[in-house]
C-alpha positions as CSV (number, residue, x, y, z in Angstrom):
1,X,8.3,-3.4,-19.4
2,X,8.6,-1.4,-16.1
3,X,4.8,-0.3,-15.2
4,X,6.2,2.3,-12.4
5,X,9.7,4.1,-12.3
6,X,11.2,6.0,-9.7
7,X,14.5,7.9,-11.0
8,X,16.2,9.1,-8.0
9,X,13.1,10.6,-6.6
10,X,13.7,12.2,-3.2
11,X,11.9,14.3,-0.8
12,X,14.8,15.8,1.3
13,X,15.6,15.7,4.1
14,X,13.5,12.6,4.9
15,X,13.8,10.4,1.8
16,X,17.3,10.0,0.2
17,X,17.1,9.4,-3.6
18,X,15.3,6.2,-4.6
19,X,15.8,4.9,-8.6
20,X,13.8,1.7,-8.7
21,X,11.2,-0.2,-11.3
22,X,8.3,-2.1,-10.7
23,X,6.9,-5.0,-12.8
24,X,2.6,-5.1,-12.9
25,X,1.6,-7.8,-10.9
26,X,3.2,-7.7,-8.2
27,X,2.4,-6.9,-4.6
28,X,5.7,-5.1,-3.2
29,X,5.6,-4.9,0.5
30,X,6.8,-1.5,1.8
31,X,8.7,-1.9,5.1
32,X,11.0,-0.4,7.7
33,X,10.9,1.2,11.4
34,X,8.8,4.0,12.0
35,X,10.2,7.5,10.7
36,X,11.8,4.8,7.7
37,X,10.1,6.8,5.2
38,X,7.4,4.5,3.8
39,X,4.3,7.0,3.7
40,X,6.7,9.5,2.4
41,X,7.5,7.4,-0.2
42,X,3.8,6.4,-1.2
43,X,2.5,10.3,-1.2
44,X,5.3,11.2,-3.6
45,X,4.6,8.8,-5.4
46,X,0.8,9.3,-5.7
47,X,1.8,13.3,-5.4
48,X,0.9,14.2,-2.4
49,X,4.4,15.6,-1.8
50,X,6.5,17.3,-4.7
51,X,9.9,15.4,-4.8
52,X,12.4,17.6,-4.4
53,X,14.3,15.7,-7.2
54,X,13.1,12.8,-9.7
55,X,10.4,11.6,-11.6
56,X,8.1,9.2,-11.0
57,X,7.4,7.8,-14.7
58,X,4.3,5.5,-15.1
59,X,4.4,3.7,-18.5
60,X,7.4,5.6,-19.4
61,X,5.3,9.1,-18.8
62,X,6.2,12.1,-16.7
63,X,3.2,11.7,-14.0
64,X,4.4,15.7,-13.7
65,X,3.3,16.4,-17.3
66,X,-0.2,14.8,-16.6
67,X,-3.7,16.1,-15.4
68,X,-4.6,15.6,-11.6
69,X,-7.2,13.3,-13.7
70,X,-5.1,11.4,-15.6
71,X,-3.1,10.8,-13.3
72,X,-6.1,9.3,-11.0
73,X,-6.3,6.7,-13.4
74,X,-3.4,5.4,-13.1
75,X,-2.8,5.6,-9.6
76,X,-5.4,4.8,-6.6
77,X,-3.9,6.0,-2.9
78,X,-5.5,5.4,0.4
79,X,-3.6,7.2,3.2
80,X,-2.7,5.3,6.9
81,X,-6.4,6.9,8.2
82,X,-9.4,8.1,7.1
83,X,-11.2,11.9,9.0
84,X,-14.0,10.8,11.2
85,X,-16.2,13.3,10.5
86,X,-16.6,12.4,6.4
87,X,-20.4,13.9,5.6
88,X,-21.1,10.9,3.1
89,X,-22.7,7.4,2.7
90,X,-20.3,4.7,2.5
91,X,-21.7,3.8,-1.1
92,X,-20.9,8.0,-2.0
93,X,-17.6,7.8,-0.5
94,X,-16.7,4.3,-2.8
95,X,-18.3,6.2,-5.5
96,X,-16.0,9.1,-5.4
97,X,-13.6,6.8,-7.1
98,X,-15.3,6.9,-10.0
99,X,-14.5,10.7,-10.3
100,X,-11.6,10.2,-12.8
101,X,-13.6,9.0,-15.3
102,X,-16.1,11.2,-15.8
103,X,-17.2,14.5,-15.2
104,X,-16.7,15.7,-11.5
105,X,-20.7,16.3,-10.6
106,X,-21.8,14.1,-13.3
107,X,-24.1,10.9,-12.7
108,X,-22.2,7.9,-12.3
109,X,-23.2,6.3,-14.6
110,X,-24.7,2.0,-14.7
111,X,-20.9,0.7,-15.6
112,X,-19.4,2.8,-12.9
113,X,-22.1,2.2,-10.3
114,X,-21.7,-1.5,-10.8
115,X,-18.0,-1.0,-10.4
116,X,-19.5,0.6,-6.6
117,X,-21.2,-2.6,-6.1
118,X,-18.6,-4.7,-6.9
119,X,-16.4,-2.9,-4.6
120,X,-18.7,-2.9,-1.7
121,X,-18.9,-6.4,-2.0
122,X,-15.4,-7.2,-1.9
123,X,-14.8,-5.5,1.2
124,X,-18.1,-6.9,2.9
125,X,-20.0,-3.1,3.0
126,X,-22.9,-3.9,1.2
127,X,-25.2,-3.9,4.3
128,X,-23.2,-0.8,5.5
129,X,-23.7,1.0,2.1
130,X,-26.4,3.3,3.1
131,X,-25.1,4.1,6.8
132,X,-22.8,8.1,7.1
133,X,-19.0,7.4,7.2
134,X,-19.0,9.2,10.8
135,X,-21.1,6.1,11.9
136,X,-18.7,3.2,11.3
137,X,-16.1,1.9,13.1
138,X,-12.3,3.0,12.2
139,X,-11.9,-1.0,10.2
140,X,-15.3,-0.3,8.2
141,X,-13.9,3.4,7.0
142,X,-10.2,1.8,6.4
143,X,-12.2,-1.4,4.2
144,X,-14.6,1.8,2.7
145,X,-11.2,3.3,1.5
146,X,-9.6,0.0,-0.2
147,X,-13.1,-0.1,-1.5
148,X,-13.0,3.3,-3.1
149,X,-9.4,2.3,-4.7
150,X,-11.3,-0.7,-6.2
151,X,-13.7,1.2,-8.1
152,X,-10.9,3.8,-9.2
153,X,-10.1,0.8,-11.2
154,X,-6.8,2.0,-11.6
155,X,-3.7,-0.5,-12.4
156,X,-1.2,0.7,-9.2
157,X,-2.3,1.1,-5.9
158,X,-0.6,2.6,-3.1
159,X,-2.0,1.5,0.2
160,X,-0.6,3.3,3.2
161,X,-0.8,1.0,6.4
162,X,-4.0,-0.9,5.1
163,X,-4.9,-3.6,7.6
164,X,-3.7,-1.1,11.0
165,X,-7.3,-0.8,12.0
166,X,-8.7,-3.9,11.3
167,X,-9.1,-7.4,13.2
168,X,-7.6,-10.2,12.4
169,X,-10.1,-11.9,10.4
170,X,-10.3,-8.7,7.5
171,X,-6.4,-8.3,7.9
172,X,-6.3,-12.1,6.5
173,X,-9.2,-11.2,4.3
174,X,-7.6,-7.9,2.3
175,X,-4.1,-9.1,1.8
176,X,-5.6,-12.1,0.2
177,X,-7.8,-10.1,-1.9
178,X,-4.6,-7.7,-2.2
179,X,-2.6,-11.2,-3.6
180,X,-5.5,-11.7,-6.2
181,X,-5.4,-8.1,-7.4
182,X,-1.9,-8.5,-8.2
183,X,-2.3,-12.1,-9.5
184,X,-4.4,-10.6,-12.0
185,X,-2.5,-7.8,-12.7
186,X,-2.3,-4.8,-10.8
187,X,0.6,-3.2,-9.1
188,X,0.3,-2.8,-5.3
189,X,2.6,-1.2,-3.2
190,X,1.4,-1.7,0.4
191,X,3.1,-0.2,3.6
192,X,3.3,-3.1,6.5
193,X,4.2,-3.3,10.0
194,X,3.1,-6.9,10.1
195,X,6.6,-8.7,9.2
196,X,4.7,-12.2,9.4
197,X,2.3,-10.9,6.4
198,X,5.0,-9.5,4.4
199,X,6.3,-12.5,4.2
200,X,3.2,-14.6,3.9
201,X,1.3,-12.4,0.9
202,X,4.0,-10.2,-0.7
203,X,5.7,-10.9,-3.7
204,X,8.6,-8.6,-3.5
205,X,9.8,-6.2,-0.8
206,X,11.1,-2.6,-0.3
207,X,12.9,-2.3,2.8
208,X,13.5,1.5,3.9
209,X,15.7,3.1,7.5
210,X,16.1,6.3,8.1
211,X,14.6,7.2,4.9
212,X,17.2,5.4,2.6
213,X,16.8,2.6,0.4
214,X,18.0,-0.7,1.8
215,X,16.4,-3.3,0.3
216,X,14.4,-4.3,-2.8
217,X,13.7,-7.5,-4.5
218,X,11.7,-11.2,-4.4
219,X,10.4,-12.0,-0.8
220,X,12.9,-15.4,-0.7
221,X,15.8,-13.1,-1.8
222,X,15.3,-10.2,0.7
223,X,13.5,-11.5,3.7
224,X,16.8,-12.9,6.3
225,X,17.3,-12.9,9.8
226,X,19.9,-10.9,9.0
227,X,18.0,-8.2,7.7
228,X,15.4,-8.3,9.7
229,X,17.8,-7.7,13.0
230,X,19.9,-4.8,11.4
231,X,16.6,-2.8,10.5
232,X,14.2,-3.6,13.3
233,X,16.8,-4.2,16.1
234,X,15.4,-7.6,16.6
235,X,16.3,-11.2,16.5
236,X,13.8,-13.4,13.9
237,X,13.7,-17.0,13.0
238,X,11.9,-18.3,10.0
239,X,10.5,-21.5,9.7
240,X,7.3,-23.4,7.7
241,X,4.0,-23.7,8.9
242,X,3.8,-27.5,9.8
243,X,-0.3,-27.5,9.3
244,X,-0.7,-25.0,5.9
245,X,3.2,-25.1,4.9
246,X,3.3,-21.3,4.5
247,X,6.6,-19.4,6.3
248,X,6.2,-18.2,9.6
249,X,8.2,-15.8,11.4
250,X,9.4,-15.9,15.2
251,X,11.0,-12.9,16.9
252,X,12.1,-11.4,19.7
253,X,14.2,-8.7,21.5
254,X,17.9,-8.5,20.6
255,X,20.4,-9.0,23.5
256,X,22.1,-6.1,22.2
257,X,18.9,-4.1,21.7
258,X,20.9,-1.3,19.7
259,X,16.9,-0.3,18.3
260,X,15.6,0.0,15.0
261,X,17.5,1.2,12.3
262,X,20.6,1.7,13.9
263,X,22.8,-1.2,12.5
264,X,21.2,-1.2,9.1
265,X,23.9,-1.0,6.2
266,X,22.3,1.7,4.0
């Protein structure tokens, strides 16, 4: 059964109408050129944004007919940045995602502040636990926000640009622990500019150009050099790591260099 619909959800006049389900356990990566649409999509989903038209149906429920609560618990969004100036440990901002399960100024309680731990750990914060958001670099907040979705323990998350900020070694890091959370489960739907990564770590993709669906479907089905030059204006090759065997992608500027977007069959 579908764990996420979207029936012809819009958000005019930068999203066109969108009717698509996802499966749990998938990671979907969310790509296109900038201006595609992608964080649109994500906040209307998570509502953010109030579609214009549609519904956005979780388990076959109206997430419209739900508590701002309820629906926390079923979907965990972290936005492309975090402010600079948040006025809370790293461990209180993680623990914020435990807000949806109990009482807003209630004491999280030994489950949930385990759940914190956990979360920490993953992202590799424990020693930066007790240190102010405003003192960490921009890839400590970013891994502080995937570690705040984590403890929200909820099944979908929508992750907005997730690895922008961070080097290369935690952008190999959380889309592996991204590919875990979906092999056990969960629902991610994670905007990318790094084609190479889409390719390597998601399972399916949802391709987006000037805010209209082009694309959605298995990796292997959607992922062409075809594709890939009509909506990003450039020329790619794809061939296998000869080391760890796992696809690689070459590009480079089109001879025709008509830009993103612009040749895409939507």
């Amino acid at each position: 059964m579908p764990m996420l619909q979207l029936d012809c959800v819009a958000f005019d006049p930068v999203l066109a109408s969108v009717t698509i389900s996802f499966e749990p356990g998938r990671l979907v990566g969310v790509i296109g050129p900038n201006g595609a649409g992608k964080s649109t999509l994500l906040k209307t989903i998570a509502g953010l944004l109030a579609a214009t038209s549609g519904r956005v149906l979780v388990d076959h429920v109206d997430l419209r007919t739900v508590s701002s609560k309820l629906r926390a618990q079923k979907l965990a969004y972290l936005p492309q940045t975090l402010a600079e100036d948040i006025p809370y440990t790293v461990r209180e901002f993680v623990e914020m995602g435990r807000f949806s399960h109990q009482s807003m100024w209630s004491e999280v309680p030994k489950t949930g502040k385990a759940r914190v731990e956990d979360a920490l750990a993953e992202m590799g914060l424990t020693t930066f636990a007790d240190r102010p958001m405003y003192q960490v670099s921009g890839g400590e907040r970013q891994r502080a926000g995937i570690a705040r979705c984590l403890a929200q323990e909820s099944p979908i998350l929508l992750l907005d640009e997730p690895i922008s900020n961070l080097d290369i070694f935690y952008q190999l890091d959380i889309m592996g622990k991204l590919s875990e959370l979906a092999a056990r489960g969960h629902l991610l739907l994670v905007a990318i500019h790094h084609l190479e990564f889409a390719l390597r770590f998601c399972d399916d993709l949802l391709v987006l150009t000037n805010g209209k669906l082009v694309a959605f479907g298995p990796v292997e089905d959607v992922f062409t050099e075809d594709l890939i030059h009509e909506v990003f204006g450039i020329d790619a090759a794809m061939f296998t790591d000869p080391i760890r065997h796992y696809p690689r992608l070459s590009v480079a500027l089109s001879e025709q260099k008509h830009g993103p977007g612009k040749a895409a069959r939507v």
